[in-house]
Structures are given as C-alpha cells and as structure tokens.
N, C-alpha and C positions, 0 to 999 in steps of 0.2 A: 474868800472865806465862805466855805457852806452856810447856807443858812436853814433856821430851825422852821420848820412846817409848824405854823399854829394849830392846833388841837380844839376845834368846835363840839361842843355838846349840845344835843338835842334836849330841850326841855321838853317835859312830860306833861302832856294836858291833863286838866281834871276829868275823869271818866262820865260820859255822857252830857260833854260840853260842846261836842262837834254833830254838824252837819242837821237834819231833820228827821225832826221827829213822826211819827207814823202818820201821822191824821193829815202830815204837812205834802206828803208825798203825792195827794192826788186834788190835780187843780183843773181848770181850764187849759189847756195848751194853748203857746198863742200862737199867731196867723202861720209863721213858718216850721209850727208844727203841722198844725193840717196840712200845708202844702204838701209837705211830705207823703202824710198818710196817704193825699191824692195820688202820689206819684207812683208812692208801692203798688196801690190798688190799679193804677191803668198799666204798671211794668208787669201784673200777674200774679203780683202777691200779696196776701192776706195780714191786716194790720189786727195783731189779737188786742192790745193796750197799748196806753202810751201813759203816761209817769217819769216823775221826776226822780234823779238819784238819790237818796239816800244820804249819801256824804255833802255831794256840791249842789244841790241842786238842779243837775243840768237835766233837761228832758232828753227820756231816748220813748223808742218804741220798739213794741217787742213784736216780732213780725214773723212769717215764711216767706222766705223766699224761694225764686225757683232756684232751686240747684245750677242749674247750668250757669243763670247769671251772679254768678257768684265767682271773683276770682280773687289770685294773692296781690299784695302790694306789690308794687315793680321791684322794690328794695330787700325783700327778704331773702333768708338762707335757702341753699338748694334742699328738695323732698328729699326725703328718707323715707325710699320704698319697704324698709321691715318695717318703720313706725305706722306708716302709713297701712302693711299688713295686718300688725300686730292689734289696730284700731277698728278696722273693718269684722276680724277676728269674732273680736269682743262686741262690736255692735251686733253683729249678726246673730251672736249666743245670747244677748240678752233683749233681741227684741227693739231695745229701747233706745232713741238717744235724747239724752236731758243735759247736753251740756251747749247751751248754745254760741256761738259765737259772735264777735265784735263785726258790724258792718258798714260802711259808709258810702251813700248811693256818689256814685262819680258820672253818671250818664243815665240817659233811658236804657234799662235794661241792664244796667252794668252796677255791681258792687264788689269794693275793695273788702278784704277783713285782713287785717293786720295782725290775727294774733289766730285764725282758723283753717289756715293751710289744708295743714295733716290730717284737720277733721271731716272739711270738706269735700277731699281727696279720698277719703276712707269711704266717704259714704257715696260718690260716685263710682266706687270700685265693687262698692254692693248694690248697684243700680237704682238708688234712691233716686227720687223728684226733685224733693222739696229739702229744704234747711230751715231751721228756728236760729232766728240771728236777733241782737239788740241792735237799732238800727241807731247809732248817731247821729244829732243833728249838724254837728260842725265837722267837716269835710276834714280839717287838721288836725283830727285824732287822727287819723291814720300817721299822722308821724311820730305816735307816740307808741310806735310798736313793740321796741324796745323794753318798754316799762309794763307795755299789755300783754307779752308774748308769754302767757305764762304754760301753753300745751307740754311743752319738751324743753331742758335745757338745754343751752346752749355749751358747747365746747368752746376753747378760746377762740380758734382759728371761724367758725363760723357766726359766732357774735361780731369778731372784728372785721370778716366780711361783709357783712349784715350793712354794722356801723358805715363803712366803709361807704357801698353803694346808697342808703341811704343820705348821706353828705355828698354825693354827687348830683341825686335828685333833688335835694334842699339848693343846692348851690347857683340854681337856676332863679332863684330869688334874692336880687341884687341888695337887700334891705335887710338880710338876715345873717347875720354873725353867727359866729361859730360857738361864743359865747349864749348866744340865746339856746341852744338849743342842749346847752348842759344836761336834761332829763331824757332826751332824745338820747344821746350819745354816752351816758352817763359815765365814759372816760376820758381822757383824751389819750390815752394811749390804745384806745380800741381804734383810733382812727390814724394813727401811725404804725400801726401791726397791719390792719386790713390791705392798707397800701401796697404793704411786705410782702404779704401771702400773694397781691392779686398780682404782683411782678414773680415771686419767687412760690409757687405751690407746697414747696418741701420748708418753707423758710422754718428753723424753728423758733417760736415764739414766745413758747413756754421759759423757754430760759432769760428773755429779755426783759419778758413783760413785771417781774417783780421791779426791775430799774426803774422803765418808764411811767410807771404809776406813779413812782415819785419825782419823776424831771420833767413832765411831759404835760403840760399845761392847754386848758382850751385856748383859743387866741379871740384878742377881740378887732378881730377882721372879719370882713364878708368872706363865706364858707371857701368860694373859689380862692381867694389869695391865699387864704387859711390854706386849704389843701398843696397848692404851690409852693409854700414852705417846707409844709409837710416832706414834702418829696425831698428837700434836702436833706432833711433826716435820714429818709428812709433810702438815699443812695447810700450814706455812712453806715447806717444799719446792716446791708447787704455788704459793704465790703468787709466790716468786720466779719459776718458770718463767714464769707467767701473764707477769710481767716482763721479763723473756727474750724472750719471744715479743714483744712492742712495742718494744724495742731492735732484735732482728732485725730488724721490720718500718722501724723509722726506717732503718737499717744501709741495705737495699735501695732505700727510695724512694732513698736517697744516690744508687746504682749500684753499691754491692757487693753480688756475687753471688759466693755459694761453698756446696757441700754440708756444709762444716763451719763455716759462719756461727755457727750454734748453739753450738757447741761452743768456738770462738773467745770469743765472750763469755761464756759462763760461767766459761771457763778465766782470762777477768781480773777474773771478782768473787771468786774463788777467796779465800779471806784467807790461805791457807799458802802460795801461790804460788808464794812466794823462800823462805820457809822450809822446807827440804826435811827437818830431821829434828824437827819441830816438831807441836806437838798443840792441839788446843783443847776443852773441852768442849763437846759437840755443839748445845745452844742458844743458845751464847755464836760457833760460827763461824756457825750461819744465820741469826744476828740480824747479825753483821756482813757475811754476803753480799747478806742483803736491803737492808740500807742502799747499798752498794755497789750496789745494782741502781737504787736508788731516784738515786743520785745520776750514776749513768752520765750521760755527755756523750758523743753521736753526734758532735758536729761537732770533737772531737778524732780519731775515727777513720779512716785515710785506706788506700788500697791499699796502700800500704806495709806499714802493722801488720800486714793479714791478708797481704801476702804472709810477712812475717816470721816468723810464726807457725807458718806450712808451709799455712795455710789455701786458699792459691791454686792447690796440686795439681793437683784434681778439676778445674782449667777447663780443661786440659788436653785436647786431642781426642785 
C-alpha cells in the first residue's frame, strides 16, 4: 500500500528576532581570523575588513584577490561561454564590478569560489588583475555551492550534474552520509538523474524527475554505498528509457508528431499518476514503470490523447 508523504510546515519567526544586530557585527576577530588575513597579504592580496555575518555570526573578510589565483570548485557545472560573454559585456559598459564573490583559501595561492565561475571568467576575458571576493573562514563552505550558486540558474540536467560530481568529491570522506548533506544536495533525485545524464547525455530527465522527487529518498549510508545503490536505479531508469525511446519511435511511424511525445509517455507509465499524495518505494515504483513500459499498446494511442495531454502545443506555427 502507498503510503502518504507527511506535509511539514515552516513556522514563521517574529520579525527582527534573528541573527545580529548592527553594533553586534564588528568585534575583535579571533587568532584564525588573523591567520588568515596573513595569508591573503603574503598570497598578494589586499584584506579591506573583516566582520561578522549578519545572520549567523560567522567571520568572513572581505578582500582582493589576484584574479589568476582564483578558481572553480572541482564540482561545478560546465562554463557557459554566452554567459560568460554576456557578463564581460556589461562589465565592460559599465566600468564597474560590485558584485563580489564567495572564496575559500585551499592553498598558498590558490582560492576555490563556489558560486563565482562566470564572474570570474568574465572578468579574465576583459583582462582584469584583481577580484573583490568575501573570503570564508571554514574551508566547508565550499560544499555548499548548491545553496550559494545564486549567479545563473540551473537547468535540471546541469544542477543534477553538479549534484552528482559533487557526491563523488564528498564520497572520499568515509564519515559522511548522504544524509548529512541534504542542503548540499538539496534532492535526492538530483543524484539519481546526474548518474543518468553522466552514462546517458541525451537521457531525458525532465519527464522522470516529477516521479522521483517523490520515491527517491537520501540514504543514510556513506556517500560511496549510497551512490552504489544509486546505480541500480539508474540501470532500471536507463532501460525504461531505452523503452521509451521504441514507444516514441512506434508513436511516430503512427503519425504522431510532437516535441513533448517523450514526455507524454512517460508521464502514462508514471504509477502515482492519479495519485497525487501517494508514495512508493523507489524499486518497487521502477519495477512497476518498467512493466508498464513493457506492456504499453501504441495502437490504443490516438491524436486525441496527445492533444489532451497539452502535448499538441509545440505544433503550433
């Protein structure tokens, strides 16, 4: 029997009940801030403040660095040479850049920023020096890129990328469950898609991903076991699709044409379909989708269904 997903509500704080107040924000730093400061200043870079945040208290510094020493996390999505245009563009017309980025010193000379890629990258392409970076003092922000990455949004396929190599990086720490890092990963079906995509480039995802949001649970095992599960899924996933893909192809010899054909039938081997507050465990819905795939009948499916669907849109001149 399905069972029902509990419904958690965020309670509402009293307004101006959180975090520190102005006067609160500027203190002494203590000894492993200065360390720091040293370190910028003998890596070549100028520490302008240093201050506590706002919300949690934590110290950062706000600094320049040298442009050069500055790169991405190991984990992140591939550059996007228009963004990375489109950014340089605009710096260049207006002179100015005021948006600084997240950094976290990993070496002499070497800084991660988890969430300043594109910006980085824009301003080496206009032959900048220097960058204005908030320098973090705990080395483990950078796994929280996820939650920090706010320059550009993510499409699905490159968030569950993202996730994806980031839980491979993680998995190298024997002590750390997959569960811990629920803010990190902030699905668990980001990390059973990524899989998908980094075996299958063309996999489509979009059609799957409404299921597994709801079957597809973080695990509470070390990341490595965790992802070795993973993978049984994402065999099953891949042969449905493979499935999928010979439906479509019967669908078309018919004469139905549509850019959301794919997605049309996926969405009727679905097994929660109809049931909208319903759950299943996650090997017990892909064994009932792949059945459902195996038993699909093309010659039940007529213009009609896909227009009903909304699937007849896109034919649309």
């Amino acid at each position: 029997m399905a069972k029902t997903k509990k419904i958690t509500r965020r309670r509402k704080k009293a307004p101006e009940s959180t975090g520190l107040a102005p006067a609160e924000m500027r203190a002494r730093p203590p000894a492993e801030v200065d360390r720091l400061r040293g370190e910028i200043e003998e890596d070549g870079g100028a520490v302008l403040a240093s201050y506590r945040d706002p919300l949690g208290g934590h110290w950062l510094l706000l600094a320049v660095l040298p442009l050069a020493q500055l790169e991405p996390t190991p984990f992140q999505r591939g550059l996007s040479e228009a963004h990375v245009k489109r950014l340089a563009d605009a710096i260049s017309k207006t002179d100015r850049y005021l948006d600084p980025v997240i950094a976290v010193r990993v070496g002499p000379k070497r800084y991660q920023t988890p969430n300043g890629h594109h910006r980085a990258s824009a301003l080496k392409l206009i032959g900048a020096r220097s960058i204005t970076a908030l320098v973090v003092t705990e080395p483990e922000v950078a796994r929280l890129i996820l939650a920090l990455n706010i320059e550009k949004a993510h499409n699905l396929r490159e968030k569950s990328l993202e996730v994806m190599r980031l839980a491979r990086e993680l998995a190298g720490i024997p002590s750390l469950r997959e569960v811990d890092c629920a803010l990190e990963f902030e699905e668990a079906a980001y990390l059973t898609l990524g899989l998908c995509y980094d075996q299958n480039g063309r996999f489509a995802g979009g059609g799957y991903h409404p299921l597994l949001k709801r079957v597809d649970e973080l695990l509470d095992k070390p990341i490595q076991k965790a992802l070795e599960e993973r993978e049984r899924h994402v065999k099953k996933l891949l042969e449905i699709e493979a499935k999928v893909g010979e439906i479509v192809a019967a669908l078309k010899a018919k004469g139905l044409e549509s850019p959301y054909l794919k997605s049309f039938v996926v969405a009727r081997l679905n097994p929660l379909r109809f049931r909208r507050d319903a759950t299943l465990p996650i090997d017990e819905a892909l064994e009932k989708m792949l059945q459902a795939a195996q038993r699909f009948s093309t010659e039940k499916i007529s213009v009609k269904d896909l227009a009903r669907s909304g699937g007849m849109a896109a034919e649309e001149p």
